[in-house]
GUTIRO-47065 format. One line per 10 residues: number of its first residue (from 1); their letters; for each residue y negated, z, x negated of N, C-alpha, C. Coordinates in pm, whole numbers, m for minus. Layout:
N
NUM	A	Y:Z:X:Y:Z:X:Y:Z:X | ...
END
This chain:
341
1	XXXXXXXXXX	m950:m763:4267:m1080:m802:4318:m1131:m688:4405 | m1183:m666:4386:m1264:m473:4465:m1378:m537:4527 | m1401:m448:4660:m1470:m486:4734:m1600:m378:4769 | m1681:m403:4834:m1774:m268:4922:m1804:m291:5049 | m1778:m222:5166:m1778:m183:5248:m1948:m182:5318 | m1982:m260:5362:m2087:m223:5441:m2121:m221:5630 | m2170:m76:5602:m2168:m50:5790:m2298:m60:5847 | m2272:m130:5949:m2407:m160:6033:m2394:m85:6201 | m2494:30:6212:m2520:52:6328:m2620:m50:6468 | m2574:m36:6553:m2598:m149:6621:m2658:m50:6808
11	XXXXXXXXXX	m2740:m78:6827:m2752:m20:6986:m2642:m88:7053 | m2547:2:7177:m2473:m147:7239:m2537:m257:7311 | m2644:m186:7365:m2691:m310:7438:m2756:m454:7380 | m2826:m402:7238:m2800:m542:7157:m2715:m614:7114 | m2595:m561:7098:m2479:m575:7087:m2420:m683:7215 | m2396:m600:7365:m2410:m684:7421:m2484:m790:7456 | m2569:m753:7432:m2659:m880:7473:m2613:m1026:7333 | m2587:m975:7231:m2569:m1105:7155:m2480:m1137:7186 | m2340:m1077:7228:m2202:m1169:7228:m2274:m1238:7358 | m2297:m1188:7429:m2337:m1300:7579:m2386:m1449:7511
21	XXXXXXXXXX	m2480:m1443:7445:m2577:m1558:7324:m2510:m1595:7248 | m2446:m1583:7143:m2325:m1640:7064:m2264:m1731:7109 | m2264:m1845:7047:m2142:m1957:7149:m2075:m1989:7004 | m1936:m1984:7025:m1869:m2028:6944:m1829:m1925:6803 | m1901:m1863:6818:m1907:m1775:6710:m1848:m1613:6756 | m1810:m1522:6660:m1839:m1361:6666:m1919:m1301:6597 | m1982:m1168:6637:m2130:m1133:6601:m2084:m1119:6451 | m1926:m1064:6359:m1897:m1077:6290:m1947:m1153:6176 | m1880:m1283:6248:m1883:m1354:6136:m2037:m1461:6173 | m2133:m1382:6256:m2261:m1461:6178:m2318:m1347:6163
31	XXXXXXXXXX	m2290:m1249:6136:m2312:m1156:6034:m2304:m1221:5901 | m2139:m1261:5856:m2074:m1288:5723:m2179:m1441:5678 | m2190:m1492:5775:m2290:m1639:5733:m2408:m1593:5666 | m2506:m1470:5749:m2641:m1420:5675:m2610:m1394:5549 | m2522:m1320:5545:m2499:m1231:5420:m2456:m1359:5295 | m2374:m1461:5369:m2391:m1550:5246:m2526:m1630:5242 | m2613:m1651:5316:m2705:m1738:5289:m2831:m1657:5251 | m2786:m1501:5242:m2936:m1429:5142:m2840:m1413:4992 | m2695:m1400:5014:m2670:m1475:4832:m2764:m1589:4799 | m2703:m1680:4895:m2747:m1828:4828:m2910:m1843:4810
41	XXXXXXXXXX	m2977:m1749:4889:m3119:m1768:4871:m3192:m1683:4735 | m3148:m1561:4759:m3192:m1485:4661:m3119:m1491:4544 | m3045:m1512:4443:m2965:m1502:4379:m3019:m1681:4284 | m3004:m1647:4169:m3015:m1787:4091:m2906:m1860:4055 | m2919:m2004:4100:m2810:m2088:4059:m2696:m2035:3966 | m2753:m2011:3836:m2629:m1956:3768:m2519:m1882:3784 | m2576:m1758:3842:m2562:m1634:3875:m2439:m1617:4009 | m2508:m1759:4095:m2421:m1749:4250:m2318:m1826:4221 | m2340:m1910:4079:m2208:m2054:4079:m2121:m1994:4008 | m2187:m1897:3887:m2064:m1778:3833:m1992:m1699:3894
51	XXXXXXXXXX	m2034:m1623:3991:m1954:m1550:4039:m1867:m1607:4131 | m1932:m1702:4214:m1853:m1798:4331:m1712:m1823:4285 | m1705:m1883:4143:m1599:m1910:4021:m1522:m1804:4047 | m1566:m1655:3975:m1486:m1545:3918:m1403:m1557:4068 | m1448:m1526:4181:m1385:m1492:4328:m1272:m1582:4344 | m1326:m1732:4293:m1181:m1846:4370:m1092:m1796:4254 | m1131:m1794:4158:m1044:m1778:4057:m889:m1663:4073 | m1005:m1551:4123:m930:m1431:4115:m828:m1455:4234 | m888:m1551:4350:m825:m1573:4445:m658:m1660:4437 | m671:m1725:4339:m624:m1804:4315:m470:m1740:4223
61	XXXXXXXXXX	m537:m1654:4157:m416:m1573:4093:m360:m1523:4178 | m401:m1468:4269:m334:m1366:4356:m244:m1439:4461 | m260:m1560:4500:m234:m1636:4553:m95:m1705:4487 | m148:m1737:4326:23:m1769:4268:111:m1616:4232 | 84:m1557:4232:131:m1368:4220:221:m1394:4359 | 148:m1376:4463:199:m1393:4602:307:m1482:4603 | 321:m1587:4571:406:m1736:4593:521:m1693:4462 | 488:m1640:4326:598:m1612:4284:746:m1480:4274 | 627:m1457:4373:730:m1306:4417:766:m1328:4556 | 766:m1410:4623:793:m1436:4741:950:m1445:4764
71	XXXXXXXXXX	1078:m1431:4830:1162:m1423:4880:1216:m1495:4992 | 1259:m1543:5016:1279:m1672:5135:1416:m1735:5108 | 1429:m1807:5248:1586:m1859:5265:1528:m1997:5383 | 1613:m2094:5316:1556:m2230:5389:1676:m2314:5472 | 1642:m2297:5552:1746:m2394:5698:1772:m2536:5728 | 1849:m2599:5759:1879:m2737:5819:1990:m2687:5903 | 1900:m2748:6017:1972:m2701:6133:1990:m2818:6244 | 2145:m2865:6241:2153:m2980:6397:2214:m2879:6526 | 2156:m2889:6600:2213:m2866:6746:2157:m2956:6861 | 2232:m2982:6948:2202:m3024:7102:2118:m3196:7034
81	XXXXXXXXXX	2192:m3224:6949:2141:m3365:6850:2037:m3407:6795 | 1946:m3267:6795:1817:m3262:6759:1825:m3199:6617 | 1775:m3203:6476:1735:m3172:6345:1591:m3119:6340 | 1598:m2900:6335:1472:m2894:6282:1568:m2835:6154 | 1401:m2809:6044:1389:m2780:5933:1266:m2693:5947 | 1337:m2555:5854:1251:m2387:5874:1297:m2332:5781 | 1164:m2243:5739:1177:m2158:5637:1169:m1995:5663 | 1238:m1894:5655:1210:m1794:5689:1235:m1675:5601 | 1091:m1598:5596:1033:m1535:5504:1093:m1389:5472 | 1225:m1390:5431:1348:m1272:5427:1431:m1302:5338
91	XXXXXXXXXX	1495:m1216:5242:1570:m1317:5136:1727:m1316:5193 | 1697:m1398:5250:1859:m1429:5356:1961:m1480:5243 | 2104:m1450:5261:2178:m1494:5185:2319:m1528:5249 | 2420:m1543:5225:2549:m1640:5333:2540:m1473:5415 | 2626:m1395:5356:2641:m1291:5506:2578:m1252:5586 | 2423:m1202:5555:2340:m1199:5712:2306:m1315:5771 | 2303:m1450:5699:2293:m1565:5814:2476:m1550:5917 | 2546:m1565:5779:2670:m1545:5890:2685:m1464:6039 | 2647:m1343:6012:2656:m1225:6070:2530:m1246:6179 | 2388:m1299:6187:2344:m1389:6304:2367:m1472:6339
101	XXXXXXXXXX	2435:m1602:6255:2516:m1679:6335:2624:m1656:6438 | 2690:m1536:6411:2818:m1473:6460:2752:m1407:6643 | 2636:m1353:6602:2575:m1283:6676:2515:m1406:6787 | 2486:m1521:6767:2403:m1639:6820:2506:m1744:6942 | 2615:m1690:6844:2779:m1753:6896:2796:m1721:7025 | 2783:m1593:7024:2858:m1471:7119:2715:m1467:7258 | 2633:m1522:7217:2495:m1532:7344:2484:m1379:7378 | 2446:m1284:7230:2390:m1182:7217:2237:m1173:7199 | 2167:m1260:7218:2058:m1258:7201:1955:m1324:7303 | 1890:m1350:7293:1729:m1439:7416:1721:m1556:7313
111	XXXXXXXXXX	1772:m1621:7171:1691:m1673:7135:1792:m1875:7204 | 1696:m1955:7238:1730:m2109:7267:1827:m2118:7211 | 1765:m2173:7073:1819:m2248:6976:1802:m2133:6855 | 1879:m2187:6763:1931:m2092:6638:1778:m2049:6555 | 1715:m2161:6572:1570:m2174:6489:1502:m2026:6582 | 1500:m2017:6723:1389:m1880:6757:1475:m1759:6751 | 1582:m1774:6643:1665:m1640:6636:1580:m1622:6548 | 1529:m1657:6436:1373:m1588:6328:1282:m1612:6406 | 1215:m1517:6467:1049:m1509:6521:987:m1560:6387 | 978:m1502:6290:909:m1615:6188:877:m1693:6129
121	XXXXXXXXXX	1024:m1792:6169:1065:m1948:6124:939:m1992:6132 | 941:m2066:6008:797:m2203:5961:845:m2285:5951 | 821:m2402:6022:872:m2508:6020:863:m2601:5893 | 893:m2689:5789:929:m2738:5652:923:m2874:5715 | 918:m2959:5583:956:m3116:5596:1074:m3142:5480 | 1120:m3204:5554:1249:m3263:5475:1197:m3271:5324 | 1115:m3332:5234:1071:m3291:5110:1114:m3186:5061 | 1040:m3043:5145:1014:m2940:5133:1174:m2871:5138 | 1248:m2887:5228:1404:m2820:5189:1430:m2887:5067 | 1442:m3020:5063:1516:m3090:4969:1473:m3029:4854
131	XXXXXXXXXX	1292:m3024:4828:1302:m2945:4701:1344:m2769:4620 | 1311:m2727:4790:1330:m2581:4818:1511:m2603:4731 | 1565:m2625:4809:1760:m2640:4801:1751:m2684:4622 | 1681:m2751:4553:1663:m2803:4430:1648:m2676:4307 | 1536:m2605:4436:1530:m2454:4346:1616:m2369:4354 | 1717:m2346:4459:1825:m2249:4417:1906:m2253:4408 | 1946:m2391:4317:2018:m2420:4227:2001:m2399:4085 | 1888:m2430:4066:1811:m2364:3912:1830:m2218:3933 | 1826:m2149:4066:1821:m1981:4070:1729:m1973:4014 | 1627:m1966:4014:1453:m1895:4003:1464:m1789:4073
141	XXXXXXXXXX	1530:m1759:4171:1476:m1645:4234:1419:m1588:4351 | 1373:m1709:4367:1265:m1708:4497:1315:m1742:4632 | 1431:m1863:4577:1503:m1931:4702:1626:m1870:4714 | 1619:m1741:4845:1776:m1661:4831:1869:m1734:4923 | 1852:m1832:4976:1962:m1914:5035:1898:m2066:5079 | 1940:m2136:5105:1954:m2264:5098:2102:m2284:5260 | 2066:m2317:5349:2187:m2345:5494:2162:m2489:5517 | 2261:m2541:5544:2279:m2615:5663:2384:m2600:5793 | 2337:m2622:5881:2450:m2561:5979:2452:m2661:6096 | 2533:m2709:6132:2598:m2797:6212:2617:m2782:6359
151	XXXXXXXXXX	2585:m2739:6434:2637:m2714:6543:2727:m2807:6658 | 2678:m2916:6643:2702:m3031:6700:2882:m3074:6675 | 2853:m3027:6534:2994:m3096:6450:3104:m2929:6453 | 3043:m2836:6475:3098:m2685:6415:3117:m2661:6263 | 3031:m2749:6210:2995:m2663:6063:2896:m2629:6006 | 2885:m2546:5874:2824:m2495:5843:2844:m2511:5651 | 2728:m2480:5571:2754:m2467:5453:2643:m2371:5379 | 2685:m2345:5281:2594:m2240:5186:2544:m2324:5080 | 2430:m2314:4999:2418:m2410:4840:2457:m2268:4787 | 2590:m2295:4698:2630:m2188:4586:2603:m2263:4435
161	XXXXXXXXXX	2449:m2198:4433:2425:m2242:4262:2419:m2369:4224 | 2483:m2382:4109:2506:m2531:4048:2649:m2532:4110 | 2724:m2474:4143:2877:m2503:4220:2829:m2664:4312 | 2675:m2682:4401:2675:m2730:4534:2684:m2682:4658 | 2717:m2760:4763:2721:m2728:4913:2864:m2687:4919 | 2886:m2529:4989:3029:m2547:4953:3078:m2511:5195 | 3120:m2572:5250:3149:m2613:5380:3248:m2543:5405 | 3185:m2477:5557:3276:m2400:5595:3326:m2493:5765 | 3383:m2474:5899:3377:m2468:6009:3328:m2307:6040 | 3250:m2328:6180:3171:m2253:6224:3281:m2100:6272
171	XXXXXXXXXX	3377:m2135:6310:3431:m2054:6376:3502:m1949:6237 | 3533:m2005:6135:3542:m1924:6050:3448:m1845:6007 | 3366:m1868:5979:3233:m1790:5938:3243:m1689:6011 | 3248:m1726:6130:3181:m1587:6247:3309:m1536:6234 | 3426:m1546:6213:3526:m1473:6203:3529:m1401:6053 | 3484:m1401:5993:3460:m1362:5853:3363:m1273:5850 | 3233:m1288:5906:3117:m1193:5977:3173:m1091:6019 | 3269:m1125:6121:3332:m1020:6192:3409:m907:6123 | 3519:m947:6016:3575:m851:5948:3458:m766:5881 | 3333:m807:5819:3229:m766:5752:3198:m641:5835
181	XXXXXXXXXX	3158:m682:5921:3108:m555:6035:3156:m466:6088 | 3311:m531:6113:3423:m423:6232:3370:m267:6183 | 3371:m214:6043:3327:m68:6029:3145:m36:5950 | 3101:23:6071:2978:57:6039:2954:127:5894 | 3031:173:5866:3043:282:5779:3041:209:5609 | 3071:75:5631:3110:8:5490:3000:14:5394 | 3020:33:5257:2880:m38:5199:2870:m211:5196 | 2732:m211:5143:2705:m339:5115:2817:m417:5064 | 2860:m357:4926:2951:m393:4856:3066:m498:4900 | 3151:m334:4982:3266:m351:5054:3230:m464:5157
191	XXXXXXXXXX	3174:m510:5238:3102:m548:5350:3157:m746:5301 | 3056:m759:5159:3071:m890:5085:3232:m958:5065 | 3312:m825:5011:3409:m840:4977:3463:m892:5065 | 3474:m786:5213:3590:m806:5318:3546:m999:5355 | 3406:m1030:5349:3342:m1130:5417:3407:m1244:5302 | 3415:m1202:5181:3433:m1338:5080:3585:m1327:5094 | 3643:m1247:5124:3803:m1249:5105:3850:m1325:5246 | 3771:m1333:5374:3848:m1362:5470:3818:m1522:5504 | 3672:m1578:5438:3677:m1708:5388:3770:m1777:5273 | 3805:m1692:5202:3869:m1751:5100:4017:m1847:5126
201	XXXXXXXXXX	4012:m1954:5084:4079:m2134:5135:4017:m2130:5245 | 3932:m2125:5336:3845:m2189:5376:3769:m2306:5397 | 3754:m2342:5278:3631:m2476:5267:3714:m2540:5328 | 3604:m2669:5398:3623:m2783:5400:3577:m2887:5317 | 3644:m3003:5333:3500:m3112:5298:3404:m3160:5381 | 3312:m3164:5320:3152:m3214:5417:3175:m3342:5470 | 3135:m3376:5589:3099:m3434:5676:3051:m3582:5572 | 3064:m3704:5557:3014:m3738:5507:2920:m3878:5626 | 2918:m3821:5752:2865:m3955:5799:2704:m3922:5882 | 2694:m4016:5813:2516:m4026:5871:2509:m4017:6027
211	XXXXXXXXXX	2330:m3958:6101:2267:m3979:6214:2178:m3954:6217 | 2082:m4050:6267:1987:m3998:6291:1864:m4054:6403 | 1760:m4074:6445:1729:m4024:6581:1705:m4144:6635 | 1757:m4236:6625:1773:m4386:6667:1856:m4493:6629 | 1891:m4588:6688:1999:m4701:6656:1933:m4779:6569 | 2016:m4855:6534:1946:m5011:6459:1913:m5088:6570 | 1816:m5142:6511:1733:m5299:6588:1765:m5388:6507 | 1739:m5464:6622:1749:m5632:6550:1673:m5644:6434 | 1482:m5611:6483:1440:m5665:6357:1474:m5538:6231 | 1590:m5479:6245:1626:m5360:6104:1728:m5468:5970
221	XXXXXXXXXX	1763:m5556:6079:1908:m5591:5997:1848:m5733:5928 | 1897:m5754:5802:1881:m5873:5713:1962:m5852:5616 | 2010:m5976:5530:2129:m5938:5447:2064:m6013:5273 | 2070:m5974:5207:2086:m6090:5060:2203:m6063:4966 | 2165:m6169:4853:2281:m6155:4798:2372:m6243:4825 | 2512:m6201:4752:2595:m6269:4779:2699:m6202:4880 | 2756:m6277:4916:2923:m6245:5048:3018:m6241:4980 | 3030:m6079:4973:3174:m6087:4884:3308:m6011:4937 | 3413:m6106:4887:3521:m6059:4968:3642:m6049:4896 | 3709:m5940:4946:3781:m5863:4896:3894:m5759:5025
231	XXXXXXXXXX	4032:m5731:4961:4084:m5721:5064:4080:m5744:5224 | 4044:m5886:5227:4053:m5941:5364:3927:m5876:5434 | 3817:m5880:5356:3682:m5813:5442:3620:m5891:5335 | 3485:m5943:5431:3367:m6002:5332:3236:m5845:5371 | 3201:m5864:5261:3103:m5772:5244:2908:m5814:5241 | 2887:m5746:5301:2715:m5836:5306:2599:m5703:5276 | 2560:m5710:5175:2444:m5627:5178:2371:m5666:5254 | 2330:m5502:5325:2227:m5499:5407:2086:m5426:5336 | 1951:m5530:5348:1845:m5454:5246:1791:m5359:5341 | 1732:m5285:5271:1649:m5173:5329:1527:m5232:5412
241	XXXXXXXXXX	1506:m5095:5499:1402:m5139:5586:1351:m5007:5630 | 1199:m5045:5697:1124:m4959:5714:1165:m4813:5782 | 1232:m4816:5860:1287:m4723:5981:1455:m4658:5955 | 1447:m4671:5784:1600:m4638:5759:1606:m4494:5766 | 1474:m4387:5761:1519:m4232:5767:1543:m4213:5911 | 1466:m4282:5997:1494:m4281:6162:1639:m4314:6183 | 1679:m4422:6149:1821:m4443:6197:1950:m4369:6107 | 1960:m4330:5981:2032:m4228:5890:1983:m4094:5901 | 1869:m4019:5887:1839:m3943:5883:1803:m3864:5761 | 1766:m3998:5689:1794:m3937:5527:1601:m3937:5512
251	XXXXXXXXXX	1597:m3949:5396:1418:m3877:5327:1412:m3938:5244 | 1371:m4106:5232:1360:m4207:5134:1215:m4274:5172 | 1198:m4284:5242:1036:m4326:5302:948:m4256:5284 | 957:m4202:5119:844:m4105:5161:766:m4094:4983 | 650:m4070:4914:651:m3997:4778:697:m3916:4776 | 745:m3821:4800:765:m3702:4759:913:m3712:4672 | 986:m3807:4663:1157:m3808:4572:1118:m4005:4540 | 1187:m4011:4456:1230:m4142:4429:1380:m4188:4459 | 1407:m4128:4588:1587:m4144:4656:1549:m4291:4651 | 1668:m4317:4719:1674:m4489:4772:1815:m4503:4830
261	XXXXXXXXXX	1864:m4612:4917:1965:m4649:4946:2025:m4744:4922 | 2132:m4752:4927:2219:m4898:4927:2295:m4898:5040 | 2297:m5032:5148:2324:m5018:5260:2449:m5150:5273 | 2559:m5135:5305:2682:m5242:5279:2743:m5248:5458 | 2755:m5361:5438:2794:m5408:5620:2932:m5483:5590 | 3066:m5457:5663:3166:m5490:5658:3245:m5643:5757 | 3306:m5741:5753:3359:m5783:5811:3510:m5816:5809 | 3596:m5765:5916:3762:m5765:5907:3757:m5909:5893 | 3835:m6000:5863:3839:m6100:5810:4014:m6133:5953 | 4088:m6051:5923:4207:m6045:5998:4160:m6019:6163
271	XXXXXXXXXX	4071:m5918:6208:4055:m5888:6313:3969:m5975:6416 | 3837:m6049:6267:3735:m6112:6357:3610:m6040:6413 | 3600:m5909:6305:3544:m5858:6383:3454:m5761:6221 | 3322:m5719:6336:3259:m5624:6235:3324:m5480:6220 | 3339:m5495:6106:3407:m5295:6064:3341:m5202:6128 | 3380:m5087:6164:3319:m5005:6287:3231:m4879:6192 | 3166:m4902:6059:3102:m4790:5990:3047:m4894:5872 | 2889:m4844:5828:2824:m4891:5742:2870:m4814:5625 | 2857:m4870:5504:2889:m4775:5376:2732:m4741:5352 | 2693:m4635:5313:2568:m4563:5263:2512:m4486:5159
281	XXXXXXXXXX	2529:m4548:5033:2505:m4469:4914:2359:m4446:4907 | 2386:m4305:4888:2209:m4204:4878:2198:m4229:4723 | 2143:m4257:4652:2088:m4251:4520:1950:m4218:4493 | 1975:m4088:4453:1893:m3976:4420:1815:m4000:4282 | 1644:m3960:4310:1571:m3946:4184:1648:m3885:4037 | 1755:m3804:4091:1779:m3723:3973:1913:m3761:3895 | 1945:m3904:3935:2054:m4013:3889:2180:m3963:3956 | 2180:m3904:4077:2333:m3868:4107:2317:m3951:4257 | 2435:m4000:4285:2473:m4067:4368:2562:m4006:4463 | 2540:m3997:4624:2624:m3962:4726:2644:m4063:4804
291	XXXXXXXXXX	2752:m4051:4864:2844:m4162:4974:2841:m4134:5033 | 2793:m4231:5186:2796:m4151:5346:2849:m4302:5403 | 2894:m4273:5550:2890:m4334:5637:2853:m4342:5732 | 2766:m4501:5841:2727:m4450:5915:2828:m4525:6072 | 2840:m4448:6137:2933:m4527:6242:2860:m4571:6350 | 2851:m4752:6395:2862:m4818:6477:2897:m4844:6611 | 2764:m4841:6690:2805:m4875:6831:2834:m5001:6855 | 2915:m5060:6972:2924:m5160:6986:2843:m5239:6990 | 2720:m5212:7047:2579:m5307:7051:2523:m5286:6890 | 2525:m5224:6852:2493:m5251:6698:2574:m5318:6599
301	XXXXXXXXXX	2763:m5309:6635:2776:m5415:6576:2787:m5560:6703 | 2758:m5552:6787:2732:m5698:6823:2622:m5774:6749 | 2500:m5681:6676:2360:m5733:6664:2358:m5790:6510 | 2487:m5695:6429:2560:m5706:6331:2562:m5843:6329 | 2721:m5916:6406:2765:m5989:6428:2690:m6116:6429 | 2573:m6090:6500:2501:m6257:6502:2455:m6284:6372 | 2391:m6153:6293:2305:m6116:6169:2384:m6205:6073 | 2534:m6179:6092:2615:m6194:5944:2668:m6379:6006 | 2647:m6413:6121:2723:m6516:6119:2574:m6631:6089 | 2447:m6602:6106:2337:m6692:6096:2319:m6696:5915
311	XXXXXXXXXX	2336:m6528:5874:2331:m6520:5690:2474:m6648:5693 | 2579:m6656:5735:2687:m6733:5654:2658:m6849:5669 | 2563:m6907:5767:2511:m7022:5778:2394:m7097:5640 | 2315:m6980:5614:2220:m6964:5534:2261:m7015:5421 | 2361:m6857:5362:2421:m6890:5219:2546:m6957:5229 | 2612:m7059:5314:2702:m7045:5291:2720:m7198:5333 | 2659:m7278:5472:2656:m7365:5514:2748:m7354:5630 | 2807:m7312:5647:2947:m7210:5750:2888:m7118:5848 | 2960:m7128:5956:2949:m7066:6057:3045:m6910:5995 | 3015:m6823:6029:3138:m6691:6011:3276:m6757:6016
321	XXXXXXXXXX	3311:m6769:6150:3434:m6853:6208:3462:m6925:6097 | 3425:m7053:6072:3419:m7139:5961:3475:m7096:5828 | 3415:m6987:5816:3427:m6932:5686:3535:m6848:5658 | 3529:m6799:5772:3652:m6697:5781:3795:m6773:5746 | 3782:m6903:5861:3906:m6957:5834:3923:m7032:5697 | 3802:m7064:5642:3887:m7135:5529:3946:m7036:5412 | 3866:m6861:5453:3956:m6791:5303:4057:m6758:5366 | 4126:m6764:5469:4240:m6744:5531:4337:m6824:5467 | 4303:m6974:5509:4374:m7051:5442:4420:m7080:5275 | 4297:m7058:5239:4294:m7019:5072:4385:m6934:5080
331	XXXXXXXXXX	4382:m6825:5106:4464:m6686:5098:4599:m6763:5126 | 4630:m6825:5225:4790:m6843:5280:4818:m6973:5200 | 4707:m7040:5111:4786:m7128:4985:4798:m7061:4864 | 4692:m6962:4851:4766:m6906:4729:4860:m6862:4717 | 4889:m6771:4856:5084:m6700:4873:5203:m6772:4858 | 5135:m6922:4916:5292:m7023:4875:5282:m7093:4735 | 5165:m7080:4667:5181:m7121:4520:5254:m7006:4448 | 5271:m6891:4467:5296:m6755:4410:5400:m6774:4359 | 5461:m6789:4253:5629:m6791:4189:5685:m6668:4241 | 5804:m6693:4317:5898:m6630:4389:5954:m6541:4249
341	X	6069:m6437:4290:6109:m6364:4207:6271:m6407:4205
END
């Protein structure tokens, strides 16, 4: 799209005198206003709606040109129990995040939090990683890393490809960074190597338990279904509810994915008591299913507790208590019907 250049001499003192008069504006750009409204005046409909076209148009290419050559690396980041999400415009990949993480460790730097170690970080919505992390797995190209990093917990992970999230602890990394660097002198090459060899048995497994930026409430919890029980625990689905990305931290409340959850509430049957972790299956638009847990405060399972003993009333005609004891008893007649050996 080629442009022309036009210069306007100006006395200063008219000059000054208009910025004084100008409100809101620069002499600039009501300059740029005239100049479009003697297009729009002089110029015939056709003529101004054609070209108007050719301009967005051209704009528009250049714009997907721009976006497909673009380079970038996308963050999830917990520290100090707070979750942002940032994108930053560098094609970051595991060793130079390592190697600023390493650097972030050591309080070599001015920056807070890990997020103002990129002056350029853009902040993302959970959508936006989730789909970002979606793309560099396909490897397009565009998305040179994909993080999550833990601080809270001391871990960290990379998305490697179609491999997945593969989990490190924090302190390895930066110790792995470290061999990378000890000689200035290394190439790139060498640099990867020393860094992939000193992770190597490494991994962990991921974290699998939910948080997120609030407890359950009363009005969160409701159960349907049936009460089913099994190794000395009755089981009660818990349905979904409005405020489930607030209290998990997950990205189901939203268009942008067709996720969903399944939410399962436990009761010891032996103890009398609510199980101290929700079961949490993520079931993903793209038919794959993940398992989390989420762990229970005491006031949440107290709130539990009333929830599941008013449902056993409901479906059941039974108090909890009630109920409890009669599969007890069931249980301790079936053991003495049992043919001995």
């Amino acid at each position: 799209m080629s442009s022309r250049e036009i210069v306007l001499w100006l006395d200063e003192r008219w000059y000054d005198a208009l910025e004084r008069h100008i409100k809101g504006e620069t002499i600039q750009e009501k300059l740029e206003n005239y100049l479009d409204e003697l297009c729009n005046n002089l110029l015939p409909d056709y003529e101004y709606e054609q070209i108007s076209r050719e301009i967005y148009e051209e704009r528009m290419a250049q714009d997907e040109l721009r976006e497909a050559n673009r380079r970038f690396a996308v963050f999830k980041v917990t520290e100090h129990n707070e979750q942002s999400l940032f994108l930053v415009d560098e094609p970051l990949d595991f060793l130079p995040v390592a190697c600023a993480l390493r650097r972030y460790l050591r309080g070599t730097n001015t920056a807070t939090d890990f997020r103002h170690y990129y002056a350029a970080a853009q902040e993302i919505t959970a959508g936006e990683f989730t789909r970002y992390a979606n793309e560099r797995q396909e490897n397009t190209g565009r998305v040179c890393g994909a993080f999550e990093i833990d601080f809270d917990r001391g871990q960290m992970a990379g998305l490697k490809g179609a491999e997945g999230w593969v989990w490190f602890k924090l302190k390895d990394v930066s110790a792995a960074a470290y061999q990378a660097e000890r000689k200035s002198t290394l190439s790139s090459d060498k640099r990867w190597e020393r860094f992939l060899a000193a992770l190597d048995g490494k991994e962990i497994a991921p974290d699998v338990s939910l948080r997120g930026s609030r407890p359950l409430r009363v009005e969160d919890v409701s159960f349907s279904g049936e009460i089913c029980e099994g190794d000395l625990r009755l089981n009660f689905y818990v349905d979904a509810f409005d405020g489930v990305d607030e209290v998990f931290g997950t990205h189901v409340c939203t268009t942008e994915n067709n996720d969903y959850v399944n939410i399962y509430a436990e009761y010891d049957l032996l103890d009398s008591a609510v199980c101290d972790k929700l079961s949490v299956t993520l079931c993903r638009g793209n038919g794959m299913d993940d398992e989390y847990e989420y762990t229970l405060s005491p006031k949440e399972k107290e709130l539990l507790l009333e929830k599941m003993d008013a449902y056993c009333q409901q479906a059941c005609g039974k108090t909890l208590a009630e109920y409890r004891e009669a599969l007890i008893v069931e249980e301790q007649e079936t053991a003495l019907e049992a043919p001995s050996m």
